[in-house]
mmCIF file of the protein (N, C-alpha, C, O) and its ligand, coordinates in Angstrom:
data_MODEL
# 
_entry.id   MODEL 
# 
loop_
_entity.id 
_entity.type 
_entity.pdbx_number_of_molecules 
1 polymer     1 
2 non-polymer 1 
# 
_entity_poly.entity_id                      1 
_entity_poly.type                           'polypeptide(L)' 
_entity_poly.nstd_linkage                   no 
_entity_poly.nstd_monomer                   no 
_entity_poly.pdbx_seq_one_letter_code       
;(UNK)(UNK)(UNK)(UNK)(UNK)(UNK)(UNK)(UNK)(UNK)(UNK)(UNK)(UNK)(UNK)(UNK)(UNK)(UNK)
(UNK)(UNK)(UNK)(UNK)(UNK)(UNK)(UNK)(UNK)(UNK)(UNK)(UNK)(UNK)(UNK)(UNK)(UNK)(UNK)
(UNK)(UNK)(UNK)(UNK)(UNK)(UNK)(UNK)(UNK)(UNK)(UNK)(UNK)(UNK)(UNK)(UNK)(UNK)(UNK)
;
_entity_poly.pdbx_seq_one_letter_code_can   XXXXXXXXXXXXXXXXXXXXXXXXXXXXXXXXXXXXXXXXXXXXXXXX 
_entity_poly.pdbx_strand_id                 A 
# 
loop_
_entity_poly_seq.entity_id 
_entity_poly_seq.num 
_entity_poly_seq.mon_id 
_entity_poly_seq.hetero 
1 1  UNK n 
1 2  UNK n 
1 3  UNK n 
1 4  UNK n 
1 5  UNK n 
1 6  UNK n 
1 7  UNK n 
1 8  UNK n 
1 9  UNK n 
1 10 UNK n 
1 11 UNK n 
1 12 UNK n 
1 13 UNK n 
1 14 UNK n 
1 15 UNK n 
1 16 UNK n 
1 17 UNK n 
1 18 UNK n 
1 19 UNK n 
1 20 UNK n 
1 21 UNK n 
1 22 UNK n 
1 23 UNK n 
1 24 UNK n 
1 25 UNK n 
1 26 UNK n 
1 27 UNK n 
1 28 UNK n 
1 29 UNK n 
1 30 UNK n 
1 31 UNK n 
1 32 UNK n 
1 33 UNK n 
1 34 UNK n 
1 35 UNK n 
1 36 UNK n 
1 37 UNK n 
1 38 UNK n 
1 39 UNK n 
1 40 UNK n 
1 41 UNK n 
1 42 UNK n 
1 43 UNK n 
1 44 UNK n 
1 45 UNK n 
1 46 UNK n 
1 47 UNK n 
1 48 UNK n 
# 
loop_
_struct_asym.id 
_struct_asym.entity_id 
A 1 
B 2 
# 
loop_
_chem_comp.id 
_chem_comp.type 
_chem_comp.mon_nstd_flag 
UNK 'L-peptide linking' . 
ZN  non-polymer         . 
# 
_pdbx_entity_nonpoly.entity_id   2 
_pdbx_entity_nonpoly.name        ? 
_pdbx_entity_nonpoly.comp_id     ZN 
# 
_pdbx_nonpoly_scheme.asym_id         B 
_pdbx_nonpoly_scheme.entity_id       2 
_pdbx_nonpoly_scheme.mon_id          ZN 
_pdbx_nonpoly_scheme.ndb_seq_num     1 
_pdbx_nonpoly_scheme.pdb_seq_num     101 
_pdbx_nonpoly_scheme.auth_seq_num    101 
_pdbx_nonpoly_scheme.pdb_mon_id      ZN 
_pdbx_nonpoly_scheme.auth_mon_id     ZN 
_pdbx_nonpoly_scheme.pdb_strand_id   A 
_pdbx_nonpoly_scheme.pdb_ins_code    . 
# 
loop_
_atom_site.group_PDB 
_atom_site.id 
_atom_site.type_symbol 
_atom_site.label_atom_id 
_atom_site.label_alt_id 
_atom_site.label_comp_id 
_atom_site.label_asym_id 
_atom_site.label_entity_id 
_atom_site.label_seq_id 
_atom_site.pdbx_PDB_ins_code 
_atom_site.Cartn_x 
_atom_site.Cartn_y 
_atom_site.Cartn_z 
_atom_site.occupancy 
_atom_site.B_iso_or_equiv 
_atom_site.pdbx_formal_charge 
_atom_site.auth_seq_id 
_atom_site.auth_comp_id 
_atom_site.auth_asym_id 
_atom_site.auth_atom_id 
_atom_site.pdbx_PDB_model_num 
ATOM   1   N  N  . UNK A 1 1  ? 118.162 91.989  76.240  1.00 0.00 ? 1   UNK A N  1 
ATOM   2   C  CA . UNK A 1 1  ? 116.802 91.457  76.438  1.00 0.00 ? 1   UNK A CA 1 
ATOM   3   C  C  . UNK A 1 1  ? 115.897 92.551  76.984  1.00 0.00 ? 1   UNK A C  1 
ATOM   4   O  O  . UNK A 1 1  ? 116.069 93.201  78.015  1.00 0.00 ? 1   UNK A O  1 
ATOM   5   N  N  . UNK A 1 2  ? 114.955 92.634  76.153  1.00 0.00 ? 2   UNK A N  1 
ATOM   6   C  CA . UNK A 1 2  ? 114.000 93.598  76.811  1.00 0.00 ? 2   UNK A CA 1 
ATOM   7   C  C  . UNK A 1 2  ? 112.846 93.222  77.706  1.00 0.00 ? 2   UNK A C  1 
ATOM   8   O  O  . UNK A 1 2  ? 112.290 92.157  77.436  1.00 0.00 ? 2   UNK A O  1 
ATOM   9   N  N  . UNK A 1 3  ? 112.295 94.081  78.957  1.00 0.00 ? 3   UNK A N  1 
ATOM   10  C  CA . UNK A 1 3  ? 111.152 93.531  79.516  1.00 0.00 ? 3   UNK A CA 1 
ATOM   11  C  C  . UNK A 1 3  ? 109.936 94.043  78.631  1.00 0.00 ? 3   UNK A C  1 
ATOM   12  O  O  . UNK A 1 3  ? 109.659 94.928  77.822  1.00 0.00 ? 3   UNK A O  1 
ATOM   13  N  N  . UNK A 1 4  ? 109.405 92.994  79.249  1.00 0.00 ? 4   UNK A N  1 
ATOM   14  C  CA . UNK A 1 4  ? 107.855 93.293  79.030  1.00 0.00 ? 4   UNK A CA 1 
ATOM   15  C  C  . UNK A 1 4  ? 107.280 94.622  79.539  1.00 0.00 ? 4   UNK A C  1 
ATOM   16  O  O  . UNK A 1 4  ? 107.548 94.868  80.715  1.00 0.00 ? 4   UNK A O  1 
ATOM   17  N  N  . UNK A 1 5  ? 106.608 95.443  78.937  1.00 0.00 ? 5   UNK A N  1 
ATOM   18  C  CA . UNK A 1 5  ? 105.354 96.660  79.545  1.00 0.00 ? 5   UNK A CA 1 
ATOM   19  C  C  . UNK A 1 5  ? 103.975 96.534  79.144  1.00 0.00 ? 5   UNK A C  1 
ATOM   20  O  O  . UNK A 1 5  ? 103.375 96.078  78.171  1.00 0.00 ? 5   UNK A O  1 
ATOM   21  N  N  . UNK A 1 6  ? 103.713 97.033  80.111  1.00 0.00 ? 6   UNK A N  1 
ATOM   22  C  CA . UNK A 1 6  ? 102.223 97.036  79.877  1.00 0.00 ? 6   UNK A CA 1 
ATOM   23  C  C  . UNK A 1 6  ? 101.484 98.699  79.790  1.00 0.00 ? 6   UNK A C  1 
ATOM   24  O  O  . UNK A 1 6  ? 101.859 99.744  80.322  1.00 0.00 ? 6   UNK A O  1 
ATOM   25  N  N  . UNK A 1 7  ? 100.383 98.435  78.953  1.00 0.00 ? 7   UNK A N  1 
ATOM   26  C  CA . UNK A 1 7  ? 100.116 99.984  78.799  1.00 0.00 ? 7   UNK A CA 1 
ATOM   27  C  C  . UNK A 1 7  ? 98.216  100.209 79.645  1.00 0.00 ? 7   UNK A C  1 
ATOM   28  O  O  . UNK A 1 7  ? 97.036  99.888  79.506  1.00 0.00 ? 7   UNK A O  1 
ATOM   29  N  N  . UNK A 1 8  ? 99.267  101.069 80.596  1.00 0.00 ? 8   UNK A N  1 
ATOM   30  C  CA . UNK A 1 8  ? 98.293  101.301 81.428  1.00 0.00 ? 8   UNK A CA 1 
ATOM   31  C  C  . UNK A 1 8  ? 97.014  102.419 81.295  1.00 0.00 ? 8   UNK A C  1 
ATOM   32  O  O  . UNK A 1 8  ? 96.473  103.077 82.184  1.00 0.00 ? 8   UNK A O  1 
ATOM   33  N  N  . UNK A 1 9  ? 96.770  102.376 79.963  1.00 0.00 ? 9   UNK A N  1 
ATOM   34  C  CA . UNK A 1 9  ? 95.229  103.101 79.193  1.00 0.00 ? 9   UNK A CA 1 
ATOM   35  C  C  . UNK A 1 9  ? 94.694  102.045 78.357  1.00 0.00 ? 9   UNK A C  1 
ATOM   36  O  O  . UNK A 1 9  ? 93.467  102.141 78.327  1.00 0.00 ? 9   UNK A O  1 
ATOM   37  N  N  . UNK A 1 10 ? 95.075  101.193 77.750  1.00 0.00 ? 10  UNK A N  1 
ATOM   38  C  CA . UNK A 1 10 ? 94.559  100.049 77.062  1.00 0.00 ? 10  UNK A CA 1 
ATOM   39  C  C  . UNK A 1 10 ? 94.814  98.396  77.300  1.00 0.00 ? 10  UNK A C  1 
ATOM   40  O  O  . UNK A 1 10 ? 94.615  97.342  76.696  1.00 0.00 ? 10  UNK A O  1 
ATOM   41  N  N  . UNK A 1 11 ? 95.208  98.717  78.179  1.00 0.00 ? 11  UNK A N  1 
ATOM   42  C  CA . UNK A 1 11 ? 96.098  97.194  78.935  1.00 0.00 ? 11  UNK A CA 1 
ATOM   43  C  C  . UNK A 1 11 ? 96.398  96.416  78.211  1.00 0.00 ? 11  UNK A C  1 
ATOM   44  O  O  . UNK A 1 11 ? 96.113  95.242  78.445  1.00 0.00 ? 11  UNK A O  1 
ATOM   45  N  N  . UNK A 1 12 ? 97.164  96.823  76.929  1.00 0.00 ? 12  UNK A N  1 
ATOM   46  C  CA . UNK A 1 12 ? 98.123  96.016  76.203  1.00 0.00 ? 12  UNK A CA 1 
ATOM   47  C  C  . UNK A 1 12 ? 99.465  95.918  75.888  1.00 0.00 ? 12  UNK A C  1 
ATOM   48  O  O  . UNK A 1 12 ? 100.155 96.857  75.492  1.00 0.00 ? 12  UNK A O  1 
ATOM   49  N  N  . UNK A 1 13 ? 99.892  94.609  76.091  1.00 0.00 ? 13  UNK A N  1 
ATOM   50  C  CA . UNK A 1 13 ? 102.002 94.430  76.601  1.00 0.00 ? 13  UNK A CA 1 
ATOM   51  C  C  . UNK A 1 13 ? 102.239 94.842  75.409  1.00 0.00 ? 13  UNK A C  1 
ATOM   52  O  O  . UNK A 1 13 ? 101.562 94.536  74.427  1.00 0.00 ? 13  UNK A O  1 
ATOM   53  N  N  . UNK A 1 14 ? 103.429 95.723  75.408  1.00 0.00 ? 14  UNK A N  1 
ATOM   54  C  CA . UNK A 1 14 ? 104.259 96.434  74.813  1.00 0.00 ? 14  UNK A CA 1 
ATOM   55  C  C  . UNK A 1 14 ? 105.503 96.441  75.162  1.00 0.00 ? 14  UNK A C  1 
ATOM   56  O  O  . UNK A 1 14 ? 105.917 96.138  76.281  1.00 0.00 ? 14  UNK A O  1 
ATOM   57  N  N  . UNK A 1 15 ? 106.441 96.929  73.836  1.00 0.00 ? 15  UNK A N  1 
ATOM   58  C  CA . UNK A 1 15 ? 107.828 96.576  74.742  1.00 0.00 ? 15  UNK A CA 1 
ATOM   59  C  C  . UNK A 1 15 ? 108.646 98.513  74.702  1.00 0.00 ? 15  UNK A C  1 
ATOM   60  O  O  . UNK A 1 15 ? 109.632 99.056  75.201  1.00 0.00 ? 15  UNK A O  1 
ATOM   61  N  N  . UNK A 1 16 ? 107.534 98.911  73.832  1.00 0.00 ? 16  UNK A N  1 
ATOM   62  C  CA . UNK A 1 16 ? 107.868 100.662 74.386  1.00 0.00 ? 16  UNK A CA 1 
ATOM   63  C  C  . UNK A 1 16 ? 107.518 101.211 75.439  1.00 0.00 ? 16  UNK A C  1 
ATOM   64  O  O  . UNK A 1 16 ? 106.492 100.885 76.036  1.00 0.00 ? 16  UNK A O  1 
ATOM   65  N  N  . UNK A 1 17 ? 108.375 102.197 75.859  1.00 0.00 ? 17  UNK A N  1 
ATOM   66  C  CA . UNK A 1 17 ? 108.278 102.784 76.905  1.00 0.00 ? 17  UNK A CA 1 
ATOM   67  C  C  . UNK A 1 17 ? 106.603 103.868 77.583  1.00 0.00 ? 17  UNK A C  1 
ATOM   68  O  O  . UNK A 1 17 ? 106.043 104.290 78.595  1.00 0.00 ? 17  UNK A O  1 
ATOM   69  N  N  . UNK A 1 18 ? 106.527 103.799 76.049  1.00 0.00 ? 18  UNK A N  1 
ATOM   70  C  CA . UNK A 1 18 ? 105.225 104.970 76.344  1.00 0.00 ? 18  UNK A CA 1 
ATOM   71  C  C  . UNK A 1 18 ? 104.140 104.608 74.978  1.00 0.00 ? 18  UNK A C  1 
ATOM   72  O  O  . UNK A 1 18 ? 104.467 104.484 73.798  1.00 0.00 ? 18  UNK A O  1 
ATOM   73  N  N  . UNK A 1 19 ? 102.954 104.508 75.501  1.00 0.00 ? 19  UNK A N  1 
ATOM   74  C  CA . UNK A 1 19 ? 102.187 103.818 74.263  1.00 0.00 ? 19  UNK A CA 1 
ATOM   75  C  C  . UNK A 1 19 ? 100.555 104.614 74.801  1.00 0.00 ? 19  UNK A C  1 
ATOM   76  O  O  . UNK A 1 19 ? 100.337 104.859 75.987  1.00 0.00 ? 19  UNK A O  1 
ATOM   77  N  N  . UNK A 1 20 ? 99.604  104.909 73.745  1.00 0.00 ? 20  UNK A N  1 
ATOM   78  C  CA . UNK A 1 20 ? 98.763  105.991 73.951  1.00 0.00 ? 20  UNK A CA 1 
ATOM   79  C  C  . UNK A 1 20 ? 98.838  107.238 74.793  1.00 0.00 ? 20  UNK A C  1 
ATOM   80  O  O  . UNK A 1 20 ? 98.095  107.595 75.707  1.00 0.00 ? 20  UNK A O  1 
ATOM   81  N  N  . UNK A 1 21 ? 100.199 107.983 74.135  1.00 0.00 ? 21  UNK A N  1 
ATOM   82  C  CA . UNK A 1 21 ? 100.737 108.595 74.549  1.00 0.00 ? 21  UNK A CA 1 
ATOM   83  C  C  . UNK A 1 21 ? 100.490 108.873 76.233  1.00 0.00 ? 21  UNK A C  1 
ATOM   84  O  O  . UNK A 1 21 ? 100.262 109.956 76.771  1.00 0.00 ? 21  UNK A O  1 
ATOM   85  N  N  . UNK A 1 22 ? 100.614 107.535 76.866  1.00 0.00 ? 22  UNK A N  1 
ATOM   86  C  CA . UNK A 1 22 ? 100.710 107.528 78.430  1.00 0.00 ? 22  UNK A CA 1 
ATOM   87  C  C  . UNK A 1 22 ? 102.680 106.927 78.812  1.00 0.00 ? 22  UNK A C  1 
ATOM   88  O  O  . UNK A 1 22 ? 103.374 106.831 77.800  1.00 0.00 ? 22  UNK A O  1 
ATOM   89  N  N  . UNK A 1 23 ? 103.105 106.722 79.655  1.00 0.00 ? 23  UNK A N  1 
ATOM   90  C  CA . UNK A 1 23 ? 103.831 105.941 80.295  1.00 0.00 ? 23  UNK A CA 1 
ATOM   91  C  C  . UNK A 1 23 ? 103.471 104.271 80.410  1.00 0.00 ? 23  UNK A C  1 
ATOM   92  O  O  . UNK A 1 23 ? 102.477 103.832 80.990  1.00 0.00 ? 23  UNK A O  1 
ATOM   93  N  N  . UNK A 1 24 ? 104.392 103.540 79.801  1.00 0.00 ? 24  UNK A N  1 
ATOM   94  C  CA . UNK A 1 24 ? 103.818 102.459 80.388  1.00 0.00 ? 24  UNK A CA 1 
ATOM   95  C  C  . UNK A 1 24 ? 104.587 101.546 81.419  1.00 0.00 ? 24  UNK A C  1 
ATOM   96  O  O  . UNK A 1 24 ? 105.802 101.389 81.296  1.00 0.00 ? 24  UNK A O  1 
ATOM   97  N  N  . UNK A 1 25 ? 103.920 100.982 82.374  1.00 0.00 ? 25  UNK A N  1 
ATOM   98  C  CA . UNK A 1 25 ? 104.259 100.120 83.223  1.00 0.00 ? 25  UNK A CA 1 
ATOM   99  C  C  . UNK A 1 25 ? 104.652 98.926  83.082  1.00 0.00 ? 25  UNK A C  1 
ATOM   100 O  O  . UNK A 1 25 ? 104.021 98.231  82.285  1.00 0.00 ? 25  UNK A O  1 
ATOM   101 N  N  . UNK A 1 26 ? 105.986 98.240  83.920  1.00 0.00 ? 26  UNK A N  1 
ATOM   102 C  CA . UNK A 1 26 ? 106.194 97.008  83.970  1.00 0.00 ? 26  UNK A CA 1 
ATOM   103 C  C  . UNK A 1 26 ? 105.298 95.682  83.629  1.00 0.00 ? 26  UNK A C  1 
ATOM   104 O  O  . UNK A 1 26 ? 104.107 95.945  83.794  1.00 0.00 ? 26  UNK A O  1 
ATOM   105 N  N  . UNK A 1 27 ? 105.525 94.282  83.185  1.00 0.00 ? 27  UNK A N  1 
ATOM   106 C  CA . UNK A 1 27 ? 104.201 93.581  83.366  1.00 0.00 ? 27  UNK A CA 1 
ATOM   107 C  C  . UNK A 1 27 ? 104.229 93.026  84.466  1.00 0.00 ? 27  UNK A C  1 
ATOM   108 O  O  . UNK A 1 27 ? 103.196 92.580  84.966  1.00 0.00 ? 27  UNK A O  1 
ATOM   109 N  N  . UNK A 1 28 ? 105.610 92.927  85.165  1.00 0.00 ? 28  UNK A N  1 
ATOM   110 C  CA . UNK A 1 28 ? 106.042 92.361  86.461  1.00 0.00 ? 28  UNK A CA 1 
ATOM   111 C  C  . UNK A 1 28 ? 106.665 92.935  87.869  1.00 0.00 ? 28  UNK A C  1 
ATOM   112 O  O  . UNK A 1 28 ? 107.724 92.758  88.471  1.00 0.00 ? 28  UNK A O  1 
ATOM   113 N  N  . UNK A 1 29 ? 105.521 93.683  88.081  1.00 0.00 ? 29  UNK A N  1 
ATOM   114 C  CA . UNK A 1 29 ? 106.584 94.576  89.347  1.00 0.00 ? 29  UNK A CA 1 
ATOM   115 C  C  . UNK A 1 29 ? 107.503 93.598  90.003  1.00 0.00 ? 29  UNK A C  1 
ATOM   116 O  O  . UNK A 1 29 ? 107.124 92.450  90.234  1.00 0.00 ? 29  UNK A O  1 
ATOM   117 N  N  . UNK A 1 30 ? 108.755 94.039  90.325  1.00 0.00 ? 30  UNK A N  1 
ATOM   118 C  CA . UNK A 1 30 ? 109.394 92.916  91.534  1.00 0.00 ? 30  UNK A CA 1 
ATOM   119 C  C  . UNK A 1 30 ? 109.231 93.530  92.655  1.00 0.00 ? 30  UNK A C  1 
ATOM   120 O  O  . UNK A 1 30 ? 110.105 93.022  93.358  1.00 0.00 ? 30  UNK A O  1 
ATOM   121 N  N  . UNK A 1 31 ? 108.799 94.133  93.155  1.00 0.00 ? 31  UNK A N  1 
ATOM   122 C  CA . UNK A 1 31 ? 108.353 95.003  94.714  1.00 0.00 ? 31  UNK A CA 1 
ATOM   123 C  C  . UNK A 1 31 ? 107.644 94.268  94.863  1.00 0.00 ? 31  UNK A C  1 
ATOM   124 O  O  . UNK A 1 31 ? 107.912 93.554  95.829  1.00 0.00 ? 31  UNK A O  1 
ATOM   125 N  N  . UNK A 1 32 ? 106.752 94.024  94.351  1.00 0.00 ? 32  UNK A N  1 
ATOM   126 C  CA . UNK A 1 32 ? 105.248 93.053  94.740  1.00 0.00 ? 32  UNK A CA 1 
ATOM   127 C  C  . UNK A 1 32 ? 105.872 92.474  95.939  1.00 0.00 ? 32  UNK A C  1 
ATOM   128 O  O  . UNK A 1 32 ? 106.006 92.990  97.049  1.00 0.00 ? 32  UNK A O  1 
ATOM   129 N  N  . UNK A 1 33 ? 106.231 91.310  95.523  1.00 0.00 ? 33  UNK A N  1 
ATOM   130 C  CA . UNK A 1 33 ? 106.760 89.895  96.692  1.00 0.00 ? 33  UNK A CA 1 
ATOM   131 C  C  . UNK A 1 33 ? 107.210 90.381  97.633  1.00 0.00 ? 33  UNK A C  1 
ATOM   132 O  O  . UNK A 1 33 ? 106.938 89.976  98.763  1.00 0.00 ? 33  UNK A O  1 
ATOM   133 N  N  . UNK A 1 34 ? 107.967 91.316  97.406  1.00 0.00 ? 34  UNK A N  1 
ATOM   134 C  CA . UNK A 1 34 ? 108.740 92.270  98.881  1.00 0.00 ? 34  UNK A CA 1 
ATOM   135 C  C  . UNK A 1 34 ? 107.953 93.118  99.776  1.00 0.00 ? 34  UNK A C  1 
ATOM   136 O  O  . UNK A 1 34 ? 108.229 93.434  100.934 1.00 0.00 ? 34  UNK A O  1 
ATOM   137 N  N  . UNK A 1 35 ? 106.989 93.423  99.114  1.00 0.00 ? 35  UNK A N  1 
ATOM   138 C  CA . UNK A 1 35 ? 106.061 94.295  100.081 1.00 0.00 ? 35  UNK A CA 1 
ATOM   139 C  C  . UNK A 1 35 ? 105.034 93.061  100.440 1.00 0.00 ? 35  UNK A C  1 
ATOM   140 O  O  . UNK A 1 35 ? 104.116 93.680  100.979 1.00 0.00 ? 35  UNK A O  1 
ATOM   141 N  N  . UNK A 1 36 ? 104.747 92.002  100.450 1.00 0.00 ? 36  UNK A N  1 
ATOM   142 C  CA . UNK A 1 36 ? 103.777 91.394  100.697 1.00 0.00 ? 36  UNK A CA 1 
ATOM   143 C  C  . UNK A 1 36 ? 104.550 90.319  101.867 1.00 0.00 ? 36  UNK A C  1 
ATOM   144 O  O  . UNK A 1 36 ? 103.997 89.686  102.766 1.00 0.00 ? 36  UNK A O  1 
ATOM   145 N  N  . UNK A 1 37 ? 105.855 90.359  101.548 1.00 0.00 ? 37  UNK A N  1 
ATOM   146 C  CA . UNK A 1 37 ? 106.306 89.561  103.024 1.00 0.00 ? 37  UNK A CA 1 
ATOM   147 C  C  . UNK A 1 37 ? 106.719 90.746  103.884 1.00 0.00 ? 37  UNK A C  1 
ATOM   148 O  O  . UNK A 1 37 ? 106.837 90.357  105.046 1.00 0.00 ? 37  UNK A O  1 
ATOM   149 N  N  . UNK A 1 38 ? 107.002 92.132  103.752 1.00 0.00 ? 38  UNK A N  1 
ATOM   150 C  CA . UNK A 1 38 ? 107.426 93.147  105.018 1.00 0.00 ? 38  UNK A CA 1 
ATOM   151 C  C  . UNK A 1 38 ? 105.710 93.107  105.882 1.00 0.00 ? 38  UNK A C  1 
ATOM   152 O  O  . UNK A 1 38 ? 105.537 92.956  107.091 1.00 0.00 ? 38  UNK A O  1 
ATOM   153 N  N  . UNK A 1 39 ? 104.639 93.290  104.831 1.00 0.00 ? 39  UNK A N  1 
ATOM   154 C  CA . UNK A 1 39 ? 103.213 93.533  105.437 1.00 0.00 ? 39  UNK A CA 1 
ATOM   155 C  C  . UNK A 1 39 ? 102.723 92.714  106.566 1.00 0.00 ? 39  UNK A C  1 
ATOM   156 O  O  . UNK A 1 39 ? 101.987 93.038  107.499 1.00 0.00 ? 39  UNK A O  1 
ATOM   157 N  N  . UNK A 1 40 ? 103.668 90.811  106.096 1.00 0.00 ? 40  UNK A N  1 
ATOM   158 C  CA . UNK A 1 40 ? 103.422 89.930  107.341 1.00 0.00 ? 40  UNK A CA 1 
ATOM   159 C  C  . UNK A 1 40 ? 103.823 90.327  108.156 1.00 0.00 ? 40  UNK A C  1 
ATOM   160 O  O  . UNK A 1 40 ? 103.234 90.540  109.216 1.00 0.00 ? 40  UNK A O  1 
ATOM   161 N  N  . UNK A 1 41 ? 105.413 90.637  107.801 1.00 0.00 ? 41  UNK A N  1 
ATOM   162 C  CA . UNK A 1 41 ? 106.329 90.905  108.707 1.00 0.00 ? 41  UNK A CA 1 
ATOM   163 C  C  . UNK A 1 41 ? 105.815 91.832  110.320 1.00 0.00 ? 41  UNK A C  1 
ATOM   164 O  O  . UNK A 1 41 ? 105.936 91.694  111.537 1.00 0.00 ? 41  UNK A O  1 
ATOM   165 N  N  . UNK A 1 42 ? 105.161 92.851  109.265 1.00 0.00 ? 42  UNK A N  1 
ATOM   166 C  CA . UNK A 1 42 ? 104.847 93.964  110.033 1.00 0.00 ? 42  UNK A CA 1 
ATOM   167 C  C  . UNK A 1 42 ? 103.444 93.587  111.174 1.00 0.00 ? 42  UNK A C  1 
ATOM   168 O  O  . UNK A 1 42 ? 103.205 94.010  112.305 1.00 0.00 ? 42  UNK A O  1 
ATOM   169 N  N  . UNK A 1 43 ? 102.651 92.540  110.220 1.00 0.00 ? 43  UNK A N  1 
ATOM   170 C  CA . UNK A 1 43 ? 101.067 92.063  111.067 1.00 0.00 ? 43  UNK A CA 1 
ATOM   171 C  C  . UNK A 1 43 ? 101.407 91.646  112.345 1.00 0.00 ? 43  UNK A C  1 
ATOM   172 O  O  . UNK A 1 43 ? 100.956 92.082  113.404 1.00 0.00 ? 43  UNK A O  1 
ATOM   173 N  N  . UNK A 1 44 ? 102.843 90.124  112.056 1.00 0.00 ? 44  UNK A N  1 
ATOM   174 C  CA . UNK A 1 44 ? 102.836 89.552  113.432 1.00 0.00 ? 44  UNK A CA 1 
ATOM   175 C  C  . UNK A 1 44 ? 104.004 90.304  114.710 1.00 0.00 ? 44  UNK A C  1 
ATOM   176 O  O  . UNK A 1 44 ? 104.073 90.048  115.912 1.00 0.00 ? 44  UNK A O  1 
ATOM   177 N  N  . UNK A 1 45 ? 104.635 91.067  114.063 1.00 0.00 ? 45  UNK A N  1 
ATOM   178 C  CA . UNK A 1 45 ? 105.235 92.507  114.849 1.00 0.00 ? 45  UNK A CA 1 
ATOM   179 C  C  . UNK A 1 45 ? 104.080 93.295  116.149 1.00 0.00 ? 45  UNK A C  1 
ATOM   180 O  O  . UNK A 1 45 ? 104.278 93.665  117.306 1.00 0.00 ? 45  UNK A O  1 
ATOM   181 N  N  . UNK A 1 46 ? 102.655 93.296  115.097 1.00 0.00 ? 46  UNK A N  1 
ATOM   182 C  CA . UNK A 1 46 ? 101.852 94.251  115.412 1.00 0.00 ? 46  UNK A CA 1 
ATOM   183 C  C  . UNK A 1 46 ? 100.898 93.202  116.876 1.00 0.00 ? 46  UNK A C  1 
ATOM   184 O  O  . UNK A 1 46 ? 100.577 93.335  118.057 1.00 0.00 ? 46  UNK A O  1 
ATOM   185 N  N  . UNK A 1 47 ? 100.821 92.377  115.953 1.00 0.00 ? 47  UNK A N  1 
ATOM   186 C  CA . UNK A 1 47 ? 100.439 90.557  117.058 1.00 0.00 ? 47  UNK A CA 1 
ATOM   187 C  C  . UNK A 1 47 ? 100.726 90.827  118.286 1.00 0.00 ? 47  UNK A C  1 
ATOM   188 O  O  . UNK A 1 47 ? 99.956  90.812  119.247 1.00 0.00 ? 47  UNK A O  1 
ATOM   189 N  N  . UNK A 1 48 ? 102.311 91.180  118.256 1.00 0.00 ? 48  UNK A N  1 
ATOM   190 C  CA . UNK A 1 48 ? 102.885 90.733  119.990 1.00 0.00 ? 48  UNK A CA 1 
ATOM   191 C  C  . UNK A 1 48 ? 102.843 92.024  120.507 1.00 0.00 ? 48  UNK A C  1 
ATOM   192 O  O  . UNK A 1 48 ? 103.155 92.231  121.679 1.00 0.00 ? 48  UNK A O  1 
HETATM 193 ZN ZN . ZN  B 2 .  ? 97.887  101.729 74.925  1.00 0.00 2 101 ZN  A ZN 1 
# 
């Protein structure tokens, strides 16, 4: 199964790796979610 990419000069999903001769990006980072609960993590850390 292949993921989805996205091409980050024309912002259209692709399932090659490299498209207008750029690199293309995931359509789904999974870091996202993980960095957005360490950032709480880190706010109410910063709180006390
Ligand atoms: Zn493109």
């Amino acid at each position: 199964m292949k993921h989805l990419r996205k091409c980050s000069v024309c912002f259209k999903y692709t399932l090659n790796q490299t498209h207008c001769s750029a690199a293309t990006v995931t359509a789904h980072p999974p870091k996202y979610s993980i960095e957005d609960k360490y950032s709480e993590y880190r706010r109410r850390a910063k709180g006390l």
